[in-house]
PDB file of N, H, CA, C and O in Angstrom:
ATOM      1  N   UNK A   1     107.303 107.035  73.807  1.00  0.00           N
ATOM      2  CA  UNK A   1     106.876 107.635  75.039  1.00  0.00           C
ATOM      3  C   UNK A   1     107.386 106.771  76.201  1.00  0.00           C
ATOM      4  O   UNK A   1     107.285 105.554  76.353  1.00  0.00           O
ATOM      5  N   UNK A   2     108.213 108.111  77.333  1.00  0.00           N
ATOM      6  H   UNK A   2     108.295 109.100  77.209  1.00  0.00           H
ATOM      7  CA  UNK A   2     108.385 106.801  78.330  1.00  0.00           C
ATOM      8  C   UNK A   2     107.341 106.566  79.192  1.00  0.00           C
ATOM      9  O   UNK A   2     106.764 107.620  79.459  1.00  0.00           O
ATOM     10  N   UNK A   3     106.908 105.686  79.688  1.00  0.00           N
ATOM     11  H   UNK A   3     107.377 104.830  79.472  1.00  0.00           H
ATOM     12  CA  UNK A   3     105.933 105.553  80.634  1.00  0.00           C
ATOM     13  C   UNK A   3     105.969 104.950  82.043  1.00  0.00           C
ATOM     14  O   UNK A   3     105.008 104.816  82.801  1.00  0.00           O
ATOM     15  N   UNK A   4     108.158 104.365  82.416  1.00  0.00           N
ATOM     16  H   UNK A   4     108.939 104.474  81.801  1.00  0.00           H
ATOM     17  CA  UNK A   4     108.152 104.117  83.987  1.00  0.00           C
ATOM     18  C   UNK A   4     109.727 104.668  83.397  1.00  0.00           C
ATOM     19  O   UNK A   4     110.309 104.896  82.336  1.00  0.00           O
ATOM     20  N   UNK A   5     109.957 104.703  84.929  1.00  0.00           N
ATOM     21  H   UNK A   5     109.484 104.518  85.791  1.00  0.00           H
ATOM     22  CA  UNK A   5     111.597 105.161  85.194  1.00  0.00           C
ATOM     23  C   UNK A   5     111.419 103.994  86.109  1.00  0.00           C
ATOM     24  O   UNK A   5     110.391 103.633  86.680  1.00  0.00           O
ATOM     25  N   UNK A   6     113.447 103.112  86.163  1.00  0.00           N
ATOM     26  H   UNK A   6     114.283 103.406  85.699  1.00  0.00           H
ATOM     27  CA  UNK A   6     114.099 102.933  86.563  1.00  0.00           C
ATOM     28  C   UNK A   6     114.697 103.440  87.561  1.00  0.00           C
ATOM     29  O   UNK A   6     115.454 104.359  87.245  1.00  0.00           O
ATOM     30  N   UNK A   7     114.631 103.080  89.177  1.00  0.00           N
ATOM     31  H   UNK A   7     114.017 102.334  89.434  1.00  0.00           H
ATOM     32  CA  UNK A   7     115.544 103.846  90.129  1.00  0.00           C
ATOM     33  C   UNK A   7     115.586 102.357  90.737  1.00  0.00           C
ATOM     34  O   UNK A   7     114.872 101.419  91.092  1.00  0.00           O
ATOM     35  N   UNK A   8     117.378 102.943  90.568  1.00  0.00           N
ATOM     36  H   UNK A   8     117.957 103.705  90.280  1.00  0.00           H
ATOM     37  CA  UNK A   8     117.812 101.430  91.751  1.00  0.00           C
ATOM     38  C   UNK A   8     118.092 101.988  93.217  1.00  0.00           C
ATOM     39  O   UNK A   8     118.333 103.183  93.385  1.00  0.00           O
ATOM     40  N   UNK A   9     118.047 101.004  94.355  1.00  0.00           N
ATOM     41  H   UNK A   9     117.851 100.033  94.218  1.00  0.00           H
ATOM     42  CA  UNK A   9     117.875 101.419  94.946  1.00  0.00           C
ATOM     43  C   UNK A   9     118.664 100.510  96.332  1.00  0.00           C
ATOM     44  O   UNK A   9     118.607  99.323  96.652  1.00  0.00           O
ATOM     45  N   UNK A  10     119.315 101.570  96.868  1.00  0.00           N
ATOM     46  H   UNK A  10     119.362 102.535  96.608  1.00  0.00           H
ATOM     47  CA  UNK A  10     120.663 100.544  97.506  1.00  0.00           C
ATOM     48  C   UNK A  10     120.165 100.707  98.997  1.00  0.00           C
ATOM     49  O   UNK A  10     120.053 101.720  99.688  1.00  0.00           O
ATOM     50  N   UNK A  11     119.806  98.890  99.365  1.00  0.00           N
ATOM     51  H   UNK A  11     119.897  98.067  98.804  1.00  0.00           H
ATOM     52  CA  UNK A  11     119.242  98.992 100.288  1.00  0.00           C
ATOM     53  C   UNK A  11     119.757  98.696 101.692  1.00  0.00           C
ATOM     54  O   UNK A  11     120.419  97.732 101.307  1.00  0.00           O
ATOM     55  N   UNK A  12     119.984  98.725 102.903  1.00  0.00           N
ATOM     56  H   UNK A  12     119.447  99.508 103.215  1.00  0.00           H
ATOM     57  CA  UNK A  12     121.216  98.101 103.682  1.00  0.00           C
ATOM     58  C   UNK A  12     120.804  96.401 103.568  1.00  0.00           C
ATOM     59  O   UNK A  12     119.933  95.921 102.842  1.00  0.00           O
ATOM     60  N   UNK A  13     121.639  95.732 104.439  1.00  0.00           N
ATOM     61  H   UNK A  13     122.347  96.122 105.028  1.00  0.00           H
ATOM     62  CA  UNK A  13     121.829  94.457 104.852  1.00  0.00           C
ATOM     63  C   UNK A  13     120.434  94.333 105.232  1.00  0.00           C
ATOM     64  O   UNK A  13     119.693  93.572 104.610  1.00  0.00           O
ATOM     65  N   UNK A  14     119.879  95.275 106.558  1.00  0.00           N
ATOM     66  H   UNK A  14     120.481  95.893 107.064  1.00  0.00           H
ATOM     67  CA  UNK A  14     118.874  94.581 107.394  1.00  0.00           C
ATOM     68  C   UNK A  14     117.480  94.742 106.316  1.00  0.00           C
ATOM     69  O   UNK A  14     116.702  93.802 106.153  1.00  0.00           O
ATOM     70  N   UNK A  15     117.279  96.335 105.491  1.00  0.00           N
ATOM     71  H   UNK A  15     117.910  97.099 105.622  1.00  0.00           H
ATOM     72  CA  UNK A  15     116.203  96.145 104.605  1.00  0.00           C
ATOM     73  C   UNK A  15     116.250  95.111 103.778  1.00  0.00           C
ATOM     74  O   UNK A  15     115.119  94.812 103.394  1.00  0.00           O
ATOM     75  N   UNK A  16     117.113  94.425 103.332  1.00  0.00           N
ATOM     76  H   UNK A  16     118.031  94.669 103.644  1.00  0.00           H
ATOM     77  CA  UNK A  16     117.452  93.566 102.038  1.00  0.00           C
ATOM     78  C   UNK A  16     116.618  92.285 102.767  1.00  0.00           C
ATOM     79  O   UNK A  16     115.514  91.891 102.391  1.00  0.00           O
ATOM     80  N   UNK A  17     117.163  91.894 103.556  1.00  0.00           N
ATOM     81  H   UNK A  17     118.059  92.215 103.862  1.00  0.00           H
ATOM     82  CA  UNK A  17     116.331  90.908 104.829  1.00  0.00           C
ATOM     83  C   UNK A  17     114.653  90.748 104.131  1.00  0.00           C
ATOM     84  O   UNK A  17     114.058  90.079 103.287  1.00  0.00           O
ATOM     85  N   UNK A  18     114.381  91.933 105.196  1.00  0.00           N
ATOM     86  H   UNK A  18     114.864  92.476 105.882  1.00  0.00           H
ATOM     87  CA  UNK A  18     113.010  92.280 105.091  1.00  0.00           C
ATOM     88  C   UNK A  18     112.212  92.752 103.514  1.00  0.00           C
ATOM     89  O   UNK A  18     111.001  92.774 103.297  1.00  0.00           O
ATOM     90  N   UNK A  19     113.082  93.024 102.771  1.00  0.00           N
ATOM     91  H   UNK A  19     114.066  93.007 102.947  1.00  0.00           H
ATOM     92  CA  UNK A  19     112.594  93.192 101.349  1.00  0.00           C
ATOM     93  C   UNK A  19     112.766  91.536 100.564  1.00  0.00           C
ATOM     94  O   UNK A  19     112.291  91.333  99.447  1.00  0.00           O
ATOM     95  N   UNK A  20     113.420  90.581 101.254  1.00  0.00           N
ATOM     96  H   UNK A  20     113.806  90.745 102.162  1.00  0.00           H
ATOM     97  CA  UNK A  20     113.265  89.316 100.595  1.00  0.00           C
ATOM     98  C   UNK A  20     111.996  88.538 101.265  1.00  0.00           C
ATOM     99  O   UNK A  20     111.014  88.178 100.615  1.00  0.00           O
ATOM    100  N   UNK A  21     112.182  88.319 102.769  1.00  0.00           N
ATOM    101  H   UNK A  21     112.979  88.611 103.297  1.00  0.00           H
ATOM    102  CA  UNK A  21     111.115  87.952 103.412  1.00  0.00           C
ATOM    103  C   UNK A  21     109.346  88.525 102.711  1.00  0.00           C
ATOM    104  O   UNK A  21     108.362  87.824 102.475  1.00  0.00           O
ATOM    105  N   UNK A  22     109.489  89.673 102.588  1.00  0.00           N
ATOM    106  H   UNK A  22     110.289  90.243 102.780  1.00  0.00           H
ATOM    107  CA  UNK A  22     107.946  90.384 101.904  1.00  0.00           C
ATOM    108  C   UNK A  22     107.821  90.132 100.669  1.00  0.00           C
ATOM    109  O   UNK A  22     106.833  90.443 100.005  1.00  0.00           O
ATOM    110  N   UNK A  23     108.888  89.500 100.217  1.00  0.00           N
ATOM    111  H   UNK A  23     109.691  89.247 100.757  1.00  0.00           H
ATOM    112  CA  UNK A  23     108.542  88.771  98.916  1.00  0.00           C
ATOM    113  C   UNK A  23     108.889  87.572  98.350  1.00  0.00           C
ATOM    114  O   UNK A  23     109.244  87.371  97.189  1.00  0.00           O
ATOM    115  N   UNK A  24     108.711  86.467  99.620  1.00  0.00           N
ATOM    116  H   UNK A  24     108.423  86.631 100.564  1.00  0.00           H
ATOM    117  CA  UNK A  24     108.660  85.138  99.385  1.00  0.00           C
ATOM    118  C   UNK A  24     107.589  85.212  99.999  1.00  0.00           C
ATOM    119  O   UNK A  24     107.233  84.055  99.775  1.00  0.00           O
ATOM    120  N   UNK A  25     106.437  85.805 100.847  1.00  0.00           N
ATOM    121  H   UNK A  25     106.727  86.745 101.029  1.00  0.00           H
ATOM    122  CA  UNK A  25     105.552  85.870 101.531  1.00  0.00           C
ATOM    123  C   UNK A  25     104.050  86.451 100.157  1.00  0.00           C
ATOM    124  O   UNK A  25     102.832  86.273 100.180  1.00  0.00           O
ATOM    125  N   UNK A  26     104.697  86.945  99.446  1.00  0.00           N
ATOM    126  H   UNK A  26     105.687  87.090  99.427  1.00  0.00           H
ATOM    127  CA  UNK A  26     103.889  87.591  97.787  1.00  0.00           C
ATOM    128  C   UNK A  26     103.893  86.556  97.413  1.00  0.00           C
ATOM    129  O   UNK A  26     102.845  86.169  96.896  1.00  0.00           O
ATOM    130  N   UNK A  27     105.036  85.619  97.486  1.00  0.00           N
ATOM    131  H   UNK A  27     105.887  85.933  97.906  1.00  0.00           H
ATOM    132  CA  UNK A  27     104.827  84.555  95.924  1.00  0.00           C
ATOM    133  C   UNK A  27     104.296  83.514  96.299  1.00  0.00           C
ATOM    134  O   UNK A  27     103.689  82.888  95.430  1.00  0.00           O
ATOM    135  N   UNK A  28     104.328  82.909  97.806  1.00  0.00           N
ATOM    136  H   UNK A  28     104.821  83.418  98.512  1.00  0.00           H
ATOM    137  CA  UNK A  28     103.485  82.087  98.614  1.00  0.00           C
ATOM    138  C   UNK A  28     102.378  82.180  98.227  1.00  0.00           C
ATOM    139  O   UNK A  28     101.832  81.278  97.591  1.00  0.00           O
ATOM    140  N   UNK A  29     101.734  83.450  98.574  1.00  0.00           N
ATOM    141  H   UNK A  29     102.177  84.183  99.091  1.00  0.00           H
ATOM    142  CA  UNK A  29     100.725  83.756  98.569  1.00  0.00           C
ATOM    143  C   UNK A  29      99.772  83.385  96.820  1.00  0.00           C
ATOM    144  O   UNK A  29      98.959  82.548  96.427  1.00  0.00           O
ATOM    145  N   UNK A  30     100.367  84.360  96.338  1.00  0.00           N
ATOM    146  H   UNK A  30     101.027  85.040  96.657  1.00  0.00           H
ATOM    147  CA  UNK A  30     100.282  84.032  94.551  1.00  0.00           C
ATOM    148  C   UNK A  30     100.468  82.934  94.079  1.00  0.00           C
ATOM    149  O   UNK A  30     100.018  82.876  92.935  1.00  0.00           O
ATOM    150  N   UNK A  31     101.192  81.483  94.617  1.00  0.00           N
ATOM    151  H   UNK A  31     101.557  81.531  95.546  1.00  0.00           H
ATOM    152  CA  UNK A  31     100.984  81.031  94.459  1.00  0.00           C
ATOM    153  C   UNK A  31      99.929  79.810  94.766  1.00  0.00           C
ATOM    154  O   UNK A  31      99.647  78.826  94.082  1.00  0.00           O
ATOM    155  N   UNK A  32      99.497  80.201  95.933  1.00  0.00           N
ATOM    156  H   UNK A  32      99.726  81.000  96.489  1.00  0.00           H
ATOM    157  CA  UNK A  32      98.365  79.531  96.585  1.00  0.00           C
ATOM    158  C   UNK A  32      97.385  79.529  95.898  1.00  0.00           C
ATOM    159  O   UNK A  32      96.830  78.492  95.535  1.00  0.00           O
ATOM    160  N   UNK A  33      96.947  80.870  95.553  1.00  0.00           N
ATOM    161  H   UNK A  33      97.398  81.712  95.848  1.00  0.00           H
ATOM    162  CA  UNK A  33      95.935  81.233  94.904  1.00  0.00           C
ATOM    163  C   UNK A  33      95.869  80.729  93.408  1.00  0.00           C
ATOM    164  O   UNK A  33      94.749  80.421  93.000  1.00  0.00           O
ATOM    165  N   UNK A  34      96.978  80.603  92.511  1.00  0.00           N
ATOM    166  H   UNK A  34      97.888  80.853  92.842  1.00  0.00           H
ATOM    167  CA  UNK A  34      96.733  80.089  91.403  1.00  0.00           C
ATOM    168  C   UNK A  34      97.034  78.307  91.695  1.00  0.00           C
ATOM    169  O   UNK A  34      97.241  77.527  90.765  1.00  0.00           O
ATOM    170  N   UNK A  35      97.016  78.063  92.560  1.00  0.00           N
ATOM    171  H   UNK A  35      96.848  78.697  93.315  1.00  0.00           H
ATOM    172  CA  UNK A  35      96.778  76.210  92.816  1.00  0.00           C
ATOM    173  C   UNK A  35      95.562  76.388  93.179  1.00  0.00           C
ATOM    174  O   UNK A  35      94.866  75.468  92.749  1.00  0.00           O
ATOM    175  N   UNK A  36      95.002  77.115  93.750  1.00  0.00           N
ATOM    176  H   UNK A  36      95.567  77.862  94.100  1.00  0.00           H
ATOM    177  CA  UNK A  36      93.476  76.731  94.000  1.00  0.00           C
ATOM    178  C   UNK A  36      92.661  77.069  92.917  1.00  0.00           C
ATOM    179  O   UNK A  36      91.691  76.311  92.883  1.00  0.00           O
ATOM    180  N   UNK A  37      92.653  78.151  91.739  1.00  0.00           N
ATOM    181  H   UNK A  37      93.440  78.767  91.766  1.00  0.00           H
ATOM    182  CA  UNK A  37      92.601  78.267  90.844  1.00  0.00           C
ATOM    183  C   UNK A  37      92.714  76.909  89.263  1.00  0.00           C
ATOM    184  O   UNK A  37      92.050  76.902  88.227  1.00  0.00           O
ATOM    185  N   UNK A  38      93.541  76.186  89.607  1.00  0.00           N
ATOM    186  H   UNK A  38      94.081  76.191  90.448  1.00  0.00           H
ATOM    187  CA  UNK A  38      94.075  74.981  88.939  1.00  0.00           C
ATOM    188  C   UNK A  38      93.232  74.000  89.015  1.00  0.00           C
ATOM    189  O   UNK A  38      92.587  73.468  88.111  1.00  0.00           O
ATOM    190  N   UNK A  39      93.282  73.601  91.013  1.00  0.00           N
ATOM    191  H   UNK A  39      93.806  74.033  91.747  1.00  0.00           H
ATOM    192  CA  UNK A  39      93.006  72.755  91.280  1.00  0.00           C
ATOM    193  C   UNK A  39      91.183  72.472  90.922  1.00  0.00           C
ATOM    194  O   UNK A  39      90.532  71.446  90.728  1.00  0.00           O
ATOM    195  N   UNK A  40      90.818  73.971  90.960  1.00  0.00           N
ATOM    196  H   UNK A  40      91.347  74.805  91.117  1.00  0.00           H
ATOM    197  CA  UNK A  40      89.118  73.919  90.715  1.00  0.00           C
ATOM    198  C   UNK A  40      89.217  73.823  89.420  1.00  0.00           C
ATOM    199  O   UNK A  40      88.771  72.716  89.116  1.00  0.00           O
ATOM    200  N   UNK A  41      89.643  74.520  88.278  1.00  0.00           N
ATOM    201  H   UNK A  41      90.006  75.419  88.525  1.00  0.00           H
ATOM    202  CA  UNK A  41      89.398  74.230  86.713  1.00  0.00           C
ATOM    203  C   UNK A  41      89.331  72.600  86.560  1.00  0.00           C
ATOM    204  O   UNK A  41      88.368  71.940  86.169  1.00  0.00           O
ATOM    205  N   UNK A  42      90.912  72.025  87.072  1.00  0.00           N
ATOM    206  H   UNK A  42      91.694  72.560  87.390  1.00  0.00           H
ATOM    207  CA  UNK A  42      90.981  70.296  86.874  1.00  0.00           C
ATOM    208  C   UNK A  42      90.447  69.692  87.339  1.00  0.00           C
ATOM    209  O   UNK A  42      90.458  68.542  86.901  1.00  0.00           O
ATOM    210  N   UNK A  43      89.738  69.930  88.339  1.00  0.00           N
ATOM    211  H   UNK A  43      89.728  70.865  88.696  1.00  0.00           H
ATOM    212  CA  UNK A  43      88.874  68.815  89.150  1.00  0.00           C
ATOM    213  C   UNK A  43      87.013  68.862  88.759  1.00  0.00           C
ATOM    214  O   UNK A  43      86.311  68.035  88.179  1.00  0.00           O
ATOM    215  N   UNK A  44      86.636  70.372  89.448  1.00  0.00           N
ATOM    216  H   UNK A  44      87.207  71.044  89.919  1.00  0.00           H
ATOM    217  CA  UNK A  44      85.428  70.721  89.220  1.00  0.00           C
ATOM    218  C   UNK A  44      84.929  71.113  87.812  1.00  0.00           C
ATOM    219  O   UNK A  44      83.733  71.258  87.558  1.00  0.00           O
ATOM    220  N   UNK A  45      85.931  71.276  86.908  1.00  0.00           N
ATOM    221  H   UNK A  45      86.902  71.158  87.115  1.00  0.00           H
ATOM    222  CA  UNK A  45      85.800  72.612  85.970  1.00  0.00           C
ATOM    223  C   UNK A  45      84.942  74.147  86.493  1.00  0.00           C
ATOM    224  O   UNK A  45      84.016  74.673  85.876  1.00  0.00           O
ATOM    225  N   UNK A  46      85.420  74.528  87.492  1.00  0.00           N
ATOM    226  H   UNK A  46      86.172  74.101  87.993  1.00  0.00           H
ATOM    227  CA  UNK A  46      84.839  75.751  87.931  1.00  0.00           C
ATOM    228  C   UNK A  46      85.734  77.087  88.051  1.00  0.00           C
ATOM    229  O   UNK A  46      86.894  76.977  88.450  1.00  0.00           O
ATOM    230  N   UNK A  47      85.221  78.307  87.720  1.00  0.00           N
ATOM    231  H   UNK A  47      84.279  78.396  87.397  1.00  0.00           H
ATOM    232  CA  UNK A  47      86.015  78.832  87.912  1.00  0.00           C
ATOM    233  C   UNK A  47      85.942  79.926  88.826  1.00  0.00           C
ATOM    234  O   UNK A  47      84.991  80.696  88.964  1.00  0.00           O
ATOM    235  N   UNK A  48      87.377  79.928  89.634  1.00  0.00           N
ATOM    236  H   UNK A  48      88.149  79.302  89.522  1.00  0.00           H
ATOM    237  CA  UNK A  48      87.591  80.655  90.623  1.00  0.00           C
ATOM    238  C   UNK A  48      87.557  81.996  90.159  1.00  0.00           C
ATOM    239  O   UNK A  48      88.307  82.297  89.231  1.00  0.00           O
ATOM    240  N   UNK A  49      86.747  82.916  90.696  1.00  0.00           N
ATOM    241  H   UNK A  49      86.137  82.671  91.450  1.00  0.00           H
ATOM    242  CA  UNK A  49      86.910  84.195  90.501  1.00  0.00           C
ATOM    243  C   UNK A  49      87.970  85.202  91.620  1.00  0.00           C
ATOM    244  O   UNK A  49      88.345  84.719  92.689  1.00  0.00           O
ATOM    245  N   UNK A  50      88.290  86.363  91.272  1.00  0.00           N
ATOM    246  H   UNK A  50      87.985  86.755  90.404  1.00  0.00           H
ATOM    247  CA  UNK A  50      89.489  87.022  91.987  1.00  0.00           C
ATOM    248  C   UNK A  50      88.371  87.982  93.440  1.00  0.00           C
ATOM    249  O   UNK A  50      88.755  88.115  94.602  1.00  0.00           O
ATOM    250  N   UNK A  51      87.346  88.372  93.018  1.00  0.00           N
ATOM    251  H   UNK A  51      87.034  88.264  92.074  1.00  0.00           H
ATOM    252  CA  UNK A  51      86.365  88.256  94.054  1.00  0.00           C
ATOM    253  C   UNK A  51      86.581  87.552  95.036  1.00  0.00           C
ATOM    254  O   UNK A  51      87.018  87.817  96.156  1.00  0.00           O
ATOM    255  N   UNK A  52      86.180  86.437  94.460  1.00  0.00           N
ATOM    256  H   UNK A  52      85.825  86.222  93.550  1.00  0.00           H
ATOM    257  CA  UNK A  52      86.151  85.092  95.279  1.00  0.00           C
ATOM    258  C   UNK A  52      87.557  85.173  96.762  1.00  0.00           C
ATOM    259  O   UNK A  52      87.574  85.251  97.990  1.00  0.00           O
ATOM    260  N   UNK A  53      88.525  85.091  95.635  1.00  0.00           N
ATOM    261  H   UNK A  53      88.512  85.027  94.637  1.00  0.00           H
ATOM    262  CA  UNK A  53      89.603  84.882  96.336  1.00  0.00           C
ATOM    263  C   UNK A  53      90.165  85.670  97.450  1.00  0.00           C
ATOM    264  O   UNK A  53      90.797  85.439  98.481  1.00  0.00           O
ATOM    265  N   UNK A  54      89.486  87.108  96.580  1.00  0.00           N
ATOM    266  H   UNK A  54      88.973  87.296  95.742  1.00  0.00           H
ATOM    267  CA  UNK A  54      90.090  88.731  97.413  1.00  0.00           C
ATOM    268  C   UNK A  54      89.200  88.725  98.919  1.00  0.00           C
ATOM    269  O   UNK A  54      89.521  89.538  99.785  1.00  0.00           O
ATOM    270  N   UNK A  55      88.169  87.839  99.136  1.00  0.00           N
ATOM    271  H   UNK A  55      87.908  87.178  98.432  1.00  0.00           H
ATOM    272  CA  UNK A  55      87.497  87.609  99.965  1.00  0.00           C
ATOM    273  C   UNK A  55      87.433  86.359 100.789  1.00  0.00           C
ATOM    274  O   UNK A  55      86.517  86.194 101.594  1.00  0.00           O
ATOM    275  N   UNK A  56      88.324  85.528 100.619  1.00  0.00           N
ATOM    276  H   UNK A  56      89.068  85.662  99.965  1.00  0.00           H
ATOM    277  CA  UNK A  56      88.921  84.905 101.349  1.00  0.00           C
ATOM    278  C   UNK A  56      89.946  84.937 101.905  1.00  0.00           C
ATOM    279  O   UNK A  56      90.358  84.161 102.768  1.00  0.00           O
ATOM    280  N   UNK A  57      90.579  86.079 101.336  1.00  0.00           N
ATOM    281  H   UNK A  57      90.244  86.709 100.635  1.00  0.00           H
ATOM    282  CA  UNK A  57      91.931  86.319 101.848  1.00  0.00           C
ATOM    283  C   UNK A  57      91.912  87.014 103.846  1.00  0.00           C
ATOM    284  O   UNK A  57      92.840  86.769 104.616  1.00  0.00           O
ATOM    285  N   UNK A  58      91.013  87.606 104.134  1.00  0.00           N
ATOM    286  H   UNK A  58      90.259  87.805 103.509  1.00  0.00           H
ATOM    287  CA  UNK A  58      90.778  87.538 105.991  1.00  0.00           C
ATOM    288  C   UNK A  58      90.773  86.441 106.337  1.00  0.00           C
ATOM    289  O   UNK A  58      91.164  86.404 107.503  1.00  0.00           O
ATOM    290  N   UNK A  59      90.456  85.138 105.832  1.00  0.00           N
ATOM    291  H   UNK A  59      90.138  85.168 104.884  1.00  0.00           H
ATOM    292  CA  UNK A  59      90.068  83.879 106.401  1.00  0.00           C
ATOM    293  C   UNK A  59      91.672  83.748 106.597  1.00  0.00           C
ATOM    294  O   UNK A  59      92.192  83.547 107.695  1.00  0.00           O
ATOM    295  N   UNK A  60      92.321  83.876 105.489  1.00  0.00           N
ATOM    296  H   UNK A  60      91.899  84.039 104.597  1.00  0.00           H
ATOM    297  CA  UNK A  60      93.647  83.118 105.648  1.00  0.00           C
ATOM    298  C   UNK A  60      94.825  83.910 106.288  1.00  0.00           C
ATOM    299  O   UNK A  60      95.997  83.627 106.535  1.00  0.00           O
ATOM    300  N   UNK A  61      93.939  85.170 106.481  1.00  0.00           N
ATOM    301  H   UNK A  61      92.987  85.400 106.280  1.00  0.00           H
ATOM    302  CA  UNK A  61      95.089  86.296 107.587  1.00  0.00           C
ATOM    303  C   UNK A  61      95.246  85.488 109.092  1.00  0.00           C
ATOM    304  O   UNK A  61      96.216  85.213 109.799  1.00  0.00           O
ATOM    305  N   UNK A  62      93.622  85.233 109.212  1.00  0.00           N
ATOM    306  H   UNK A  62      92.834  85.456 108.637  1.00  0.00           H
ATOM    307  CA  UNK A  62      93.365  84.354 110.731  1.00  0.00           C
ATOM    308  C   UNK A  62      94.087  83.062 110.455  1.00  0.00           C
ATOM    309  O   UNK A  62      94.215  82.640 111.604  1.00  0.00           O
ATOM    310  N   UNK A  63      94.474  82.434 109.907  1.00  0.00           N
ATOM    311  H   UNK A  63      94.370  82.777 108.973  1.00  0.00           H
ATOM    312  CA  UNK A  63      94.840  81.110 109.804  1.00  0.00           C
ATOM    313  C   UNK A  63      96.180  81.036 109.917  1.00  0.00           C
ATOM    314  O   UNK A  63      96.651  80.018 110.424  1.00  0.00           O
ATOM    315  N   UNK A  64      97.127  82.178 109.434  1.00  0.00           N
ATOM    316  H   UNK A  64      96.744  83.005 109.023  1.00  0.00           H
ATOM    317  CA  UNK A  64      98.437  82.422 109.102  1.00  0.00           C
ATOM    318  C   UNK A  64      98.630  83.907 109.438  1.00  0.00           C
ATOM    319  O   UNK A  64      98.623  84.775 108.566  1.00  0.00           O
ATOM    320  N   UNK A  65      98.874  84.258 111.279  1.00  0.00           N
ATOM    321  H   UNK A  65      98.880  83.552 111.987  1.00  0.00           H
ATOM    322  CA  UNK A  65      99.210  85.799 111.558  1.00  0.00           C
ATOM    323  C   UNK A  65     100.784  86.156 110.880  1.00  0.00           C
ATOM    324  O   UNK A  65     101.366  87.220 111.092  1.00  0.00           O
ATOM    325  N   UNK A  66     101.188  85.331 110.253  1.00  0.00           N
ATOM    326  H   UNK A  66     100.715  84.466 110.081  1.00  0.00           H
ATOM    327  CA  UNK A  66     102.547  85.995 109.572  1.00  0.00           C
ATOM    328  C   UNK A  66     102.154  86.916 108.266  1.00  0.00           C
ATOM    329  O   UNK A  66     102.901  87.722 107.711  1.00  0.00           O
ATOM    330  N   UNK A  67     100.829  86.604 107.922  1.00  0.00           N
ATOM    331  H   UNK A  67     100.223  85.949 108.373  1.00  0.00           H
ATOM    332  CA  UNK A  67     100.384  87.228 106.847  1.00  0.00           C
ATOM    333  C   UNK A  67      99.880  88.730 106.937  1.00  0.00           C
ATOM    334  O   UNK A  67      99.844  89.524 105.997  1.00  0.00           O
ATOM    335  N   UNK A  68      99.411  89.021 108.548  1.00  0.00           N
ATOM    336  H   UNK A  68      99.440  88.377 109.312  1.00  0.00           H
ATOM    337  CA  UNK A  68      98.766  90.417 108.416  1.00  0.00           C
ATOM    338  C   UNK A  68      99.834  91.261 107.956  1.00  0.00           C
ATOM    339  O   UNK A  68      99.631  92.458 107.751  1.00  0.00           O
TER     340      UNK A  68
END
C-alpha cells in the first residue's frame, strides 16, 4: 500500500533562500529543545515534557522576534 507520494518541486533562487532560512530556524529550534531536554535528564534527572515545552515556546517568540 502506498501511503505518501513524492513531488519534487522546483523552486526559484529567491524561494530556495527562504525555504533554507525556515529550516535552519526548525532545527535551531529542535534543537534547543532537545538540549534542554538532555540537559534536565543529566543534571536533575527530570523529565521535560512536550507540554511543557509547547508552552514555553511564546516565551521564546518574545525573546527571539525572528521566530514569530
Amino acid at each position: 500500500m502506498k501511503l505518501t507520494q513524492k513531488i519534487r518541486i522546483k523552486p526559484t533562487t529567491e524561494q530556495s533562500k527562504v525555504l533554507w532560512v525556515l529550516s535552519e530556524k526548525c532545527r535551531l529550534i529542535y534543537n534547543f529543545a532537545l538540549k534542554e531536554r538532555m540537559y534536565a535528564w543529566d543534571i536533575d534527572n527530570e523529565y521535560v515534557s512536550y507540554n511543557k515545552q509547547q508552552n514555553d515556546l511564546p516565551k521564546l517568540k518574545q525573546e527571539y522576534p525572528e521566530y514569530k
